[in-house]
TORVEX-851986 format. One record per residue (C-alpha): residue number from 1; residue in three letters; chain; x, y, z. Coordinates in nm, 3 decimals. Each point is the difference from the previous one (the first is absolute). Layout:
N
(NUM "ALA" "A" (X Y Z))
...
//
This chain:
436
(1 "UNK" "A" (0.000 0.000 0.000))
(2 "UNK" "A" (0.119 0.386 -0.014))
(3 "UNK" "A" (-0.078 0.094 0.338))
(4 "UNK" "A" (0.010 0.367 0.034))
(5 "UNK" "A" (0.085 0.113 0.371))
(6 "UNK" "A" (-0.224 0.340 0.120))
(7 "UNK" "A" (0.097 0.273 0.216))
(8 "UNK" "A" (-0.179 0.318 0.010))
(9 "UNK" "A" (0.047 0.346 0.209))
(10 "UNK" "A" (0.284 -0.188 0.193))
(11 "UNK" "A" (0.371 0.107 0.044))
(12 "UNK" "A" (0.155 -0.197 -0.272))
(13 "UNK" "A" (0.337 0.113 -0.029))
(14 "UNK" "A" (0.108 0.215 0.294))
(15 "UNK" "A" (-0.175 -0.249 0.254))
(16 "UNK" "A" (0.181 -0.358 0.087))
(17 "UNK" "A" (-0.344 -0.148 0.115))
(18 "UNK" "A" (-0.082 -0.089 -0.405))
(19 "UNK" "A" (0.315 -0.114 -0.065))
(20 "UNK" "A" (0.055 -0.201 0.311))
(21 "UNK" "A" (-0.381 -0.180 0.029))
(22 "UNK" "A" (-0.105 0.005 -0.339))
(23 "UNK" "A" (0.239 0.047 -0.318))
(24 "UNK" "A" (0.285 -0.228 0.228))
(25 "UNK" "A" (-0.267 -0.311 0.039))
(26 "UNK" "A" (-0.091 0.025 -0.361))
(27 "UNK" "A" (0.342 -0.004 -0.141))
(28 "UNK" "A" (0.028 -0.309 0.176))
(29 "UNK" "A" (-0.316 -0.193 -0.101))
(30 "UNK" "A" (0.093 0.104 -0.345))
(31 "UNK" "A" (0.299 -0.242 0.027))
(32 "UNK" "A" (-0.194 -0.292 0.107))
(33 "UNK" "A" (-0.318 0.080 -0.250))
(34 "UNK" "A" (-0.053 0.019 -0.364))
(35 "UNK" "A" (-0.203 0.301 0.047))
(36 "UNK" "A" (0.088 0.368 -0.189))
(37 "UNK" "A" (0.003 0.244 0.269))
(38 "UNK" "A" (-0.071 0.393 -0.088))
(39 "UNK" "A" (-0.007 0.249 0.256))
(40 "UNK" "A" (-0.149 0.345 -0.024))
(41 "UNK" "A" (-0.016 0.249 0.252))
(42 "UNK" "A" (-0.265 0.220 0.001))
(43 "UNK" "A" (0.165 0.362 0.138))
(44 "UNK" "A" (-0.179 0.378 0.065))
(45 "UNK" "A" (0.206 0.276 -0.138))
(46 "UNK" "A" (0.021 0.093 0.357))
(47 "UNK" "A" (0.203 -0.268 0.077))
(48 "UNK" "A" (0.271 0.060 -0.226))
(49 "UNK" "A" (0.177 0.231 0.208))
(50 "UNK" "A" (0.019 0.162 0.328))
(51 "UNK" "A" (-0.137 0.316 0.106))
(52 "UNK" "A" (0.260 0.130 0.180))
(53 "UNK" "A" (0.309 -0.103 -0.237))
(54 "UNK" "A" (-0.174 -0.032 -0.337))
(55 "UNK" "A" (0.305 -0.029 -0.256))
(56 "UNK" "A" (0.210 -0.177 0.246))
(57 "UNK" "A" (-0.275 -0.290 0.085))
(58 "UNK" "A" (-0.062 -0.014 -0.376))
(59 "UNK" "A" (0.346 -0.099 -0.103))
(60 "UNK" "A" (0.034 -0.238 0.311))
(61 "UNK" "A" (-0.361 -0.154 -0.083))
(62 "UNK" "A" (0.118 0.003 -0.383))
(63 "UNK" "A" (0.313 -0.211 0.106))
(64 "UNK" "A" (-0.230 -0.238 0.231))
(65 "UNK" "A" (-0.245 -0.065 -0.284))
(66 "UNK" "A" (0.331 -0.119 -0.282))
(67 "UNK" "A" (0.120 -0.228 0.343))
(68 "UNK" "A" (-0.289 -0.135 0.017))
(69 "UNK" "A" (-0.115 -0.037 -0.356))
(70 "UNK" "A" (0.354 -0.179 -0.075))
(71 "UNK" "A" (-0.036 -0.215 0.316))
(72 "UNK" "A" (-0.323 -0.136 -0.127))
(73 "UNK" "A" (0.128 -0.040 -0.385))
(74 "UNK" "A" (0.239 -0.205 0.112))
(75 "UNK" "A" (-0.246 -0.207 0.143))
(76 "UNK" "A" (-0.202 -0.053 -0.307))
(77 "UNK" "A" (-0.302 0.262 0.169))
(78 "UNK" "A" (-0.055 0.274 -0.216))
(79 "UNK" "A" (-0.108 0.299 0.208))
(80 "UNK" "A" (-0.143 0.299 -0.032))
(81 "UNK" "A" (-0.043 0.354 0.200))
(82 "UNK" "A" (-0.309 0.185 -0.150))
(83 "UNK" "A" (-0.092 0.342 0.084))
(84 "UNK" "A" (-0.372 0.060 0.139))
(85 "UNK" "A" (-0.196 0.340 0.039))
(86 "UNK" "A" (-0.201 -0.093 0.273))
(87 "UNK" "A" (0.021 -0.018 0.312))
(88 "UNK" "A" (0.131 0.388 0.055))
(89 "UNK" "A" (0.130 -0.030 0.362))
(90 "UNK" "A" (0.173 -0.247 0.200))
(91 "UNK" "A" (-0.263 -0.089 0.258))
(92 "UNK" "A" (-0.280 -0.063 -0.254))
(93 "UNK" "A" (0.176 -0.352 -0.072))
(94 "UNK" "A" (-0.328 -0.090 0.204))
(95 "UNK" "A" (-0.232 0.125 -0.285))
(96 "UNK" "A" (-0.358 0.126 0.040))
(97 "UNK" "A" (-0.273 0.007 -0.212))
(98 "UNK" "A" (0.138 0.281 -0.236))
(99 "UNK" "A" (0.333 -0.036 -0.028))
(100 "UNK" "A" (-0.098 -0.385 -0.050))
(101 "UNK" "A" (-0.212 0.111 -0.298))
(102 "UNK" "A" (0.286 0.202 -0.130))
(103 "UNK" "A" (0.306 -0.298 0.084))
(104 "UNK" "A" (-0.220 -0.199 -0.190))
(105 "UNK" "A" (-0.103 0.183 -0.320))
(106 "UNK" "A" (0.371 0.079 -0.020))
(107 "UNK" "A" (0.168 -0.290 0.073))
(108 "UNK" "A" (-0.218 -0.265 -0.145))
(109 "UNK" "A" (0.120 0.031 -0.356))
(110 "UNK" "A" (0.331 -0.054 0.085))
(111 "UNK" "A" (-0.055 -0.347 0.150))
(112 "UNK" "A" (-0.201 -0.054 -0.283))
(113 "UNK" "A" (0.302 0.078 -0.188))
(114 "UNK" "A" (0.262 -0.246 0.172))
(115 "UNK" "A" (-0.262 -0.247 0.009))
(116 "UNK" "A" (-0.028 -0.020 -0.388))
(117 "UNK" "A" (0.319 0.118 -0.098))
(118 "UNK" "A" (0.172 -0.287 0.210))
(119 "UNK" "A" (-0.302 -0.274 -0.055))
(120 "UNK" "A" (-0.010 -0.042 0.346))
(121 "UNK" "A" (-0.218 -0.319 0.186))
(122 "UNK" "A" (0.025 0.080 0.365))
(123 "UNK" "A" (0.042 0.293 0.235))
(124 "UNK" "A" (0.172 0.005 0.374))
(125 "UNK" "A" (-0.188 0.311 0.145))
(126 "UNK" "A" (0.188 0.149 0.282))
(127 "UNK" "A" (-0.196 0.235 0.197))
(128 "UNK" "A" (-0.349 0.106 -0.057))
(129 "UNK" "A" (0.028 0.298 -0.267))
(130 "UNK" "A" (0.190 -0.253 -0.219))
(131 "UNK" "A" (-0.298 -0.269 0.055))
(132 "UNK" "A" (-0.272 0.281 -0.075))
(133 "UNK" "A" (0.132 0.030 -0.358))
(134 "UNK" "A" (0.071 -0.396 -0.026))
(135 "UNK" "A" (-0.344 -0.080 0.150))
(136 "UNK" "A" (-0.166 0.186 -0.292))
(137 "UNK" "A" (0.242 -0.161 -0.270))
(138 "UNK" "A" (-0.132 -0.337 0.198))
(139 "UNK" "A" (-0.345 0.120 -0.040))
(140 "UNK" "A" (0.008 0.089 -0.357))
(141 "UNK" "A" (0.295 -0.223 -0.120))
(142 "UNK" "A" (-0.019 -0.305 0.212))
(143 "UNK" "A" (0.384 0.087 0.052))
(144 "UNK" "A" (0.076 -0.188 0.354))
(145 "UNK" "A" (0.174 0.124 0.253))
(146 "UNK" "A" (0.172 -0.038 0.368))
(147 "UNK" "A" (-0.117 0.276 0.267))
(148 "UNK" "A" (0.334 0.063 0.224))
(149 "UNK" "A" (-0.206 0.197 0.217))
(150 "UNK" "A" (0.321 0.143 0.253))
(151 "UNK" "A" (-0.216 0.170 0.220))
(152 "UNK" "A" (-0.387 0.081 0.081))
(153 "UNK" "A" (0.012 0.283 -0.218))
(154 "UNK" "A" (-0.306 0.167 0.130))
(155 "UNK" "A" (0.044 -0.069 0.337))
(156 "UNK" "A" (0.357 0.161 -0.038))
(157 "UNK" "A" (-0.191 0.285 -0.196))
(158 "UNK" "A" (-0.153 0.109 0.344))
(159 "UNK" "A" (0.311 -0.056 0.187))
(160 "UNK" "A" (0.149 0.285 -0.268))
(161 "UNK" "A" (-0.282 0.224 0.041))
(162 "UNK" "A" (-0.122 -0.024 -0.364))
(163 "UNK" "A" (-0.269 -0.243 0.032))
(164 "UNK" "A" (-0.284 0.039 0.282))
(165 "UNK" "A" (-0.152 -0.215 0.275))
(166 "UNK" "A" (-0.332 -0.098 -0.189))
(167 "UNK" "A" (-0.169 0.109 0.337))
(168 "UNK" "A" (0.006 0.320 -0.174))
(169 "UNK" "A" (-0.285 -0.061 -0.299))
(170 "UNK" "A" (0.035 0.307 -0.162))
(171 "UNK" "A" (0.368 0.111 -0.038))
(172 "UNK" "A" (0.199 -0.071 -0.290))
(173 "UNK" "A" (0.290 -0.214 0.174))
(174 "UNK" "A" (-0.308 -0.298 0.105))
(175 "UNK" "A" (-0.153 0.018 -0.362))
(176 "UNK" "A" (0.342 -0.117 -0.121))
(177 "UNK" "A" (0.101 -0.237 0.293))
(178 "UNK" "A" (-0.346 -0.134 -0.082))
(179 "UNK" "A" (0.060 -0.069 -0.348))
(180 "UNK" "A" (0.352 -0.112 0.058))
(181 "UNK" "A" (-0.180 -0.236 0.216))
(182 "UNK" "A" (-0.219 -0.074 -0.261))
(183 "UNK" "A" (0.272 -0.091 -0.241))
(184 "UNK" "A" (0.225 -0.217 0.221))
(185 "UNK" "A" (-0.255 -0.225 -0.028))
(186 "UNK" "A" (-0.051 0.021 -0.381))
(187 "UNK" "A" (0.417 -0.070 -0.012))
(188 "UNK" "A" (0.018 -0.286 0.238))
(189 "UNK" "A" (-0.307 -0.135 -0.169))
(190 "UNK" "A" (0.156 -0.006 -0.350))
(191 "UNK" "A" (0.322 -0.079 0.099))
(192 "UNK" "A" (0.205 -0.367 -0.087))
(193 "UNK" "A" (0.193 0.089 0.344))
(194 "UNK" "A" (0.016 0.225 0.274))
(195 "UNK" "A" (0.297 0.069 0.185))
(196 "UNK" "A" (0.062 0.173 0.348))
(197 "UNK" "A" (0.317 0.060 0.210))
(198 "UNK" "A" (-0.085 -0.186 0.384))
(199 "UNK" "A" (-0.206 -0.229 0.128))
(200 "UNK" "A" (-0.249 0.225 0.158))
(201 "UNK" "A" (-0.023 0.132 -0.371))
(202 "UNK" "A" (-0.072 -0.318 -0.113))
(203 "UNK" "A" (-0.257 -0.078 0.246))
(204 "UNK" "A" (-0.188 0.335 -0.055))
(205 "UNK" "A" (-0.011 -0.035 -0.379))
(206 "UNK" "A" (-0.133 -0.385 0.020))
(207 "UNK" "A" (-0.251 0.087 0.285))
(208 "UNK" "A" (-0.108 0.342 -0.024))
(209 "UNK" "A" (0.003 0.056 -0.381))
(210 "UNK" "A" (-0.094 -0.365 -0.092))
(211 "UNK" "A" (0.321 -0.082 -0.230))
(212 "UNK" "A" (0.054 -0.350 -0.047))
(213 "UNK" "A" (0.314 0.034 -0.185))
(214 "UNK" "A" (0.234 0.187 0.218))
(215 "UNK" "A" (0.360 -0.072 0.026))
(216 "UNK" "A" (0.248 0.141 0.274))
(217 "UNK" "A" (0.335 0.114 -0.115))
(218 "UNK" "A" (0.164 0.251 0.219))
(219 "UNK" "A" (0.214 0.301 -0.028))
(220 "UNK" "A" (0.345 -0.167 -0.076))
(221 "UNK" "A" (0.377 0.066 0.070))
(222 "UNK" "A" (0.299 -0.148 -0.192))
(223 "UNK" "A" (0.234 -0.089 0.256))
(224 "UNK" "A" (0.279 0.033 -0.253))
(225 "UNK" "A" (-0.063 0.387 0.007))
(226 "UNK" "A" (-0.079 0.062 0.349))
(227 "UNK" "A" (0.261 -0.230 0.215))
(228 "UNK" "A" (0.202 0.068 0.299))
(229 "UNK" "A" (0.350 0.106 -0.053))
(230 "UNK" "A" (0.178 0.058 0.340))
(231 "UNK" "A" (0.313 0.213 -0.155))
(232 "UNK" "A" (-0.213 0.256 -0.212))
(233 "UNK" "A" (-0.202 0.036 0.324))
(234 "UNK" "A" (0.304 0.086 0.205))
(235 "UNK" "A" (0.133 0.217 -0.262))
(236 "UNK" "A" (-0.326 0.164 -0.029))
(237 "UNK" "A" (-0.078 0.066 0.371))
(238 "UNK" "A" (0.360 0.090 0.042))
(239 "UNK" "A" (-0.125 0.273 -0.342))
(240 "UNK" "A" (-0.315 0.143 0.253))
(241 "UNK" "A" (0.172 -0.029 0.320))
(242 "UNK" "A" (-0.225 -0.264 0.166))
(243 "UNK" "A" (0.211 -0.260 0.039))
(244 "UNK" "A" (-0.076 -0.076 0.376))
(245 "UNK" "A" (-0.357 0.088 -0.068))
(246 "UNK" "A" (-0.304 -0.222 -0.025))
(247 "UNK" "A" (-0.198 0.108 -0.295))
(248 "UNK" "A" (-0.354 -0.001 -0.064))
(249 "UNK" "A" (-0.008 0.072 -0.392))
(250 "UNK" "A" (-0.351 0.096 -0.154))
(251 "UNK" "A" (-0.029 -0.062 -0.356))
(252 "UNK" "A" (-0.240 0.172 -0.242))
(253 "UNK" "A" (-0.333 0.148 0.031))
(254 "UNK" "A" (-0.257 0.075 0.276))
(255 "UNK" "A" (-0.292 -0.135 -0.072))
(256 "UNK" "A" (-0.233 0.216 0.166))
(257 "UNK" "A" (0.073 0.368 0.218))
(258 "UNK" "A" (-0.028 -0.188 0.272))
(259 "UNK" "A" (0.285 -0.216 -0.049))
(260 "UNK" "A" (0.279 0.220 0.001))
(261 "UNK" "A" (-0.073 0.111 0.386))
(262 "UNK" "A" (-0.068 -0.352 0.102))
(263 "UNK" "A" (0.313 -0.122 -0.143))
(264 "UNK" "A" (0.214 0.356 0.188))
(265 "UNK" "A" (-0.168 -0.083 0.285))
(266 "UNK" "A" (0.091 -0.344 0.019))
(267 "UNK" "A" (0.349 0.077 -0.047))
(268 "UNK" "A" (0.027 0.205 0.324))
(269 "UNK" "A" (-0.176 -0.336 0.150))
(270 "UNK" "A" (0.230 -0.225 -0.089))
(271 "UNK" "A" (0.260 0.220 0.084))
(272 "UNK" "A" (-0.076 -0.047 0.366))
(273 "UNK" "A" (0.158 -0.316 -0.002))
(274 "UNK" "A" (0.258 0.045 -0.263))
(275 "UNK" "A" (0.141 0.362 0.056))
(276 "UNK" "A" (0.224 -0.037 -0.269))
(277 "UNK" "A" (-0.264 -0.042 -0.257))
(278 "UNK" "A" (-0.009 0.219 -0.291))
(279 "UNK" "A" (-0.256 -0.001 -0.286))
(280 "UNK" "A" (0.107 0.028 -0.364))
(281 "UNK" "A" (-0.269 0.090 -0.246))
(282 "UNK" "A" (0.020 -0.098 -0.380))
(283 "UNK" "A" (-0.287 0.232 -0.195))
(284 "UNK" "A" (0.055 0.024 -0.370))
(285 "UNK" "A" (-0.255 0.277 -0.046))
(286 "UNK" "A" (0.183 0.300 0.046))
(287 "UNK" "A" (-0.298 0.224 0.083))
(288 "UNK" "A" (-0.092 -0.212 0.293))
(289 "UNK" "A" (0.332 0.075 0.202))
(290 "UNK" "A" (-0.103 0.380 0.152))
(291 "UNK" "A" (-0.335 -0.182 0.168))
(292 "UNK" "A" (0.230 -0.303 0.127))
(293 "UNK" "A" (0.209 0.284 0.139))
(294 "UNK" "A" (-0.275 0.196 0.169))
(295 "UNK" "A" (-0.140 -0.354 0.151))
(296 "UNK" "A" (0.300 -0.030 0.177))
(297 "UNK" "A" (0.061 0.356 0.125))
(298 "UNK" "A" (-0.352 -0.014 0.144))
(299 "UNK" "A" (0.096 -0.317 0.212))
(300 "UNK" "A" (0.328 0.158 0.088))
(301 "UNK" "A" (0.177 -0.299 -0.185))
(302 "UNK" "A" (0.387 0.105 -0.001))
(303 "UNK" "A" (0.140 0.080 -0.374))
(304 "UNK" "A" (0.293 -0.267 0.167))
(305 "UNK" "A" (-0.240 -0.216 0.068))
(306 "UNK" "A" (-0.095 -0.063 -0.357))
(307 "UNK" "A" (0.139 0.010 -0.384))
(308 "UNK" "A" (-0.271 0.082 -0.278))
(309 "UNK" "A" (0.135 -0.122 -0.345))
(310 "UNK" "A" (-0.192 0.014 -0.316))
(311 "UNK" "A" (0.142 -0.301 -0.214))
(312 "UNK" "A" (-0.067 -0.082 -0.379))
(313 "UNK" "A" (-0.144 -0.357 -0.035))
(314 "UNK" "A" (0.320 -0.181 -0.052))
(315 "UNK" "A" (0.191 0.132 0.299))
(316 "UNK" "A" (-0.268 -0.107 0.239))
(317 "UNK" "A" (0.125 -0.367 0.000))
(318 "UNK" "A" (0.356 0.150 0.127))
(319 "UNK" "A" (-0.144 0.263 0.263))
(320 "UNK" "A" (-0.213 -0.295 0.185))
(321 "UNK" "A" (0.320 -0.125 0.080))
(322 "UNK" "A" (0.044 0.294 0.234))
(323 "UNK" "A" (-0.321 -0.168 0.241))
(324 "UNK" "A" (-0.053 -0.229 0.259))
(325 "UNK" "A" (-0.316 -0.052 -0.005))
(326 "UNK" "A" (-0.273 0.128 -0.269))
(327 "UNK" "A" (-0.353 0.201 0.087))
(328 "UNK" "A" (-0.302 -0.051 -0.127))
(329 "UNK" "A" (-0.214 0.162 0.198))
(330 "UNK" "A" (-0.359 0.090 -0.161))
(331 "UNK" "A" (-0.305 0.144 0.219))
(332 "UNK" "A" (-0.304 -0.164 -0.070))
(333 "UNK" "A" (-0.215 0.125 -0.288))
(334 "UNK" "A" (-0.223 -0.185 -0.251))
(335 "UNK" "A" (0.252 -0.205 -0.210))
(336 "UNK" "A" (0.249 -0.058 0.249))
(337 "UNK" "A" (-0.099 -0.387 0.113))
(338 "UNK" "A" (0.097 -0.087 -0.359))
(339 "UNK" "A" (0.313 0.133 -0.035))
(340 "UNK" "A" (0.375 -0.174 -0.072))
(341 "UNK" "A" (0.217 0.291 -0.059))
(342 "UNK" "A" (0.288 -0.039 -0.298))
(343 "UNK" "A" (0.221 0.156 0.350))
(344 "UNK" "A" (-0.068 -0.318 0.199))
(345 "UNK" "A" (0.121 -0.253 -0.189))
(346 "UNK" "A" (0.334 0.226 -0.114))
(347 "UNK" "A" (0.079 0.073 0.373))
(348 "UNK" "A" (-0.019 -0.397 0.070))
(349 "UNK" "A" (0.207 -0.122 -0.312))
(350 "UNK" "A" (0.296 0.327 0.135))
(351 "UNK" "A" (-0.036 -0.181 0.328))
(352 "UNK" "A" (-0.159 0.236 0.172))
(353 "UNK" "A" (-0.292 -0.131 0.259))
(354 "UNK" "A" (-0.294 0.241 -0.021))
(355 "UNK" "A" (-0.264 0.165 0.223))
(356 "UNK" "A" (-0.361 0.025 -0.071))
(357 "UNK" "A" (-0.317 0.105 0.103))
(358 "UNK" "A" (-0.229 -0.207 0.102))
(359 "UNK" "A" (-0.258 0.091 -0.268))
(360 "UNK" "A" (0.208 -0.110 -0.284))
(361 "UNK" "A" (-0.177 -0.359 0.002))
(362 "UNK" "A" (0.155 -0.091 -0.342))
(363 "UNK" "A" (0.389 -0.020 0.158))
(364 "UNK" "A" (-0.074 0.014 0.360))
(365 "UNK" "A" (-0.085 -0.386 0.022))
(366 "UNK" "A" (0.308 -0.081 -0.219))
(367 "UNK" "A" (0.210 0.184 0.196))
(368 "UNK" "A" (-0.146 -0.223 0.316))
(369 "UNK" "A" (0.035 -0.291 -0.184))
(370 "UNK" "A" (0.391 0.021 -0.103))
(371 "UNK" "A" (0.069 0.206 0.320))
(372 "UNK" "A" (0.177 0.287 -0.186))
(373 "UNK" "A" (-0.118 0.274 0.161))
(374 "UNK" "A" (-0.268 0.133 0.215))
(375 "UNK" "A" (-0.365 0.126 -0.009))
(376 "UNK" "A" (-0.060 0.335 0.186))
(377 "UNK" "A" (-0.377 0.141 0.118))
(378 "UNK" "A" (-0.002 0.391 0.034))
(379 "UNK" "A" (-0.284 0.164 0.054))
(380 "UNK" "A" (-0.188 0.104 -0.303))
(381 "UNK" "A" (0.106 0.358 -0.052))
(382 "UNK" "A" (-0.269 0.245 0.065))
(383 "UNK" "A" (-0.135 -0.235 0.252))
(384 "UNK" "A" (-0.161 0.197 0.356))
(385 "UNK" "A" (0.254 -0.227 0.181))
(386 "UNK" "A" (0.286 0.148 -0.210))
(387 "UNK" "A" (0.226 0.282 0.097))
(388 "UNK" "A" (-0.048 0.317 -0.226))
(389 "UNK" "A" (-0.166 -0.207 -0.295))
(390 "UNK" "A" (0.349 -0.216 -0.003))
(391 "UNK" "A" (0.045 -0.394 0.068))
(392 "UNK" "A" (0.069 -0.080 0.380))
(393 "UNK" "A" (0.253 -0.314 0.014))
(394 "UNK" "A" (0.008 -0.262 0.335))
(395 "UNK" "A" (0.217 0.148 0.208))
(396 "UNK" "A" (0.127 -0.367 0.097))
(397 "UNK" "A" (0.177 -0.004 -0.313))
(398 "UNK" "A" (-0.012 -0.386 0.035))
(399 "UNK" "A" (0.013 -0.032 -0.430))
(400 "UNK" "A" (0.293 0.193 -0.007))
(401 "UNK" "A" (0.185 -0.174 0.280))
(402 "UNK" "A" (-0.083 -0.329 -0.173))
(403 "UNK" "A" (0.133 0.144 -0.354))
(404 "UNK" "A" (0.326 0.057 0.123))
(405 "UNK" "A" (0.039 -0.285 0.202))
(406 "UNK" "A" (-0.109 -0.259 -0.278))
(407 "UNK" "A" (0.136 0.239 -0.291))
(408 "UNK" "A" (0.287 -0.239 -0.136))
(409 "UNK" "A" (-0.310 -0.297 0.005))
(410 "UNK" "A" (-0.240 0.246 -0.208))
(411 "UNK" "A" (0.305 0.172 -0.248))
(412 "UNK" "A" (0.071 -0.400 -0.077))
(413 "UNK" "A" (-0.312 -0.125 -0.041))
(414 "UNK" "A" (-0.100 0.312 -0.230))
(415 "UNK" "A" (0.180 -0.182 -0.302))
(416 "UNK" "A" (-0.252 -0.313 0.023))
(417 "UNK" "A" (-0.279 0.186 -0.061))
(418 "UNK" "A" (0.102 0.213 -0.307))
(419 "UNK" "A" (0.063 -0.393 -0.164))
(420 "UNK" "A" (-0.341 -0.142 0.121))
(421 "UNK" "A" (-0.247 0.290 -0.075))
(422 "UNK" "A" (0.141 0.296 -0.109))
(423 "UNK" "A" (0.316 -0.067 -0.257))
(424 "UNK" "A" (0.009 0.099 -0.424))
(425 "UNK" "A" (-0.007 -0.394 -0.050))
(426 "UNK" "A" (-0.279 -0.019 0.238))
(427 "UNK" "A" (-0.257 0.237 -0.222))
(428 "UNK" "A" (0.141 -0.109 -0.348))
(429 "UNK" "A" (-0.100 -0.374 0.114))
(430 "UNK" "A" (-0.339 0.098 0.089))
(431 "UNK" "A" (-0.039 0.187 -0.350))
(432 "UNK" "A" (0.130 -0.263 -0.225))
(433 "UNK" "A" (-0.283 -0.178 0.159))
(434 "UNK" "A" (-0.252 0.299 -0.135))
(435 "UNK" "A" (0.222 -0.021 -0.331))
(436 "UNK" "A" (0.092 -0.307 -0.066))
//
């Protein structure tokens, strides 16, 4: 078959997350199948630079797209970056009703396009604008295709701000969480397969939406690109001065506000038992580093008590190196329950045990299971039992104690689950079954 592989309003080439969980996989299945894989990226003009440095992110997201394009060549996958009008803005990656109408009176002709052009029998749709388009083709065309759902799009719509609680009949934001509602269904009915990220994932798409044919294959890490390597971690803590520190390293976004204060404020927690903690935070969005900055000036968090580094994709794997343990630490909000971060299983195959909350339900019983790490219960922020609207930690610190005491048990038992669960070979096995 000529499989062509969708991605629409997503990061392409200046965000690892496609390359790492979805072109990487592909490449690989394409070496064990007969299959022609084609993959076109679906990318608003808005995307194609940066704001603040316009000719400067150009060139360097010019020189991305030719790496990548030449990676994939090489791999027999023709690929292509095509320029969209709409969305406009950033944030309206969760679409409502008008800018859907627009996104897809614009858009849809090119698909139709590649879909022609190419002679293409099958579709893997990654994200729900991408299955929008290929649910119509499927509709009109009887062209199959694969839903790689990712997330609950319009659950995560409302955690943005974009879409509304449909409590609300008769603003804007619930008429299109309501129809995004709507169409889920449509997509997971007319789907060959369904794929989600976690158990809990799985569990809510088989029960909740009624989808027989869901598979779970989650976010993945290839342990031969984030490793341990004890003399580039001395020679880089040695580089930021922290070589007798014990480093809690953040890596990428927040998820919600709320996170970035819970995961300050459990800093200064944990530093009650280890004093010589310090916190290094990796954010490659540039914009976001003056609000990390404020957060911590309004908690009083020493500048020596923390480095904030904004890393391009490829030096991440290098800078986690720097950590002891890794942080993923998300307040509860309507998607969280499903979620396996792309963060958790890169901190575990560097080596580094991780702390999460408790709310987290797609890692937090793996990381019970192997023992490589621990689960911690703040108090929902904005609680009446929490201080000033922020978490309020046990003041036992009886997690912490047990993290440092066990913490050569949970940094060597962090490697076993990468292999079982989370590794590259792990999600490529799982999708030559889809594609075989």
């Amino acid at each position: 078959m000529n499989i062509l592989v969708l991605t629409s309003i997503e990061r392409a080439f200046y965000s690892s997350i496609i390359e790492y969980q979805l072109l990487e996989p592909i490449i690989e299945v394409n070496k064990h199948t007969s299959h022609k894989f084609i993959y076109l990226g679906l990318i608003p003009l808005a995307f194609w630079v940066s704001r603040r440095e316009p000719v400067k992110s150009f060139k360097e997201y010019r020189i991305n797209r030719k790496r990548i394009k030449k990676w994939l060549n090489e791999n027999e996958i023709s690929c292509f970056f095509i320029p969209i009008l709409f969305p406009i803005r950033h944030k309206d990656f969760y679409l409502r009703i008008l800018w859907l109408v627009l996104y897809t009176i614009t858009t849809y002709p090119i698909l139709v396009y590649f879909l022609f052009r190419y002679k293409i029998d099958f579709i893997h749709s990654r994200n729900y604008p991408a299955t929008w388009l290929t649910f119509i083709l499927k509709s009109w065309l009887g062209i199959p295709y694969n839903f790689d759902m990712r997330d609950l799009y319009p659950e995560k719509g409302i955690e943005a701000g974009i879409f509304t609680d449909p409590a609300h009949k008769f603003m804007c934001g619930a008429w299109s969480y309501r129809l995004w509602k709507f169409l889920e269904q449509g997509f997971i009915k007319s789907a060959s397969h369904v794929i989600t990220t976690s158990e809990p994932f799985k569990e809510y798409v088989a029960t909740k939406l009624k989808c027989s044919k869901v598979n779970l294959i989650p976010n993945c890490v290839n342990p031969k690109r984030f490793k341990p390597d004890g003399e580039k971690r001395e020679e880089l803590r040695i580089k930021y001065g922290i070589q007798d520190k014990f480093v809690l390293i953040h890596s990428g976004a927040f998820g919600t506000p709320k996170d970035l204060p819970l995961t300050l404020k459990y800093f200064l927690h944990f530093k009650k038992v280890k004093p010589n903690a310090k916190l290094v935070i990796l954010c490659g969005t540039k914009k976001n580093l003056p609000k990390i900055l404020q957060e911590a000036r309004k908690l009083d968090i020493n500048s020596s008590d923390f480095i904030l580094l904004s890393p391009k994709p490829d030096e991440v794997p290098e800078l986690l190196l720097l950590g002891d343990a890794g942080l993923h630490l998300e307040s509860m909000a309507i998607a969280t329950p499903y979620c396996i971060s792309v963060k958790d299983g890169e901190y575990l195959a560097t080596g580094l045990p991780i702390i999460v909350t408790l709310w987290l339900k797609g890692i937090a019983p793996l990381i019970e299971k192997y023992d490589v790490g621990i689960v911690v219960n703040p108090l929902e922020i904005g609680s009446t039992s929490a201080r000033g609207g922020l978490p309020v930690f046990s003041e036992d610190n009886k997690n912490e104690i047990y993290f440092l005491k066990n913490y050569k048990r949970l940094k060597k038992n962090s490697s076993q689950l990468v292999n079982e669960v989370l590794s590259l070979e792990i999600a490529v096995r799982k999708l030559l079954e889809i594609y075989k």
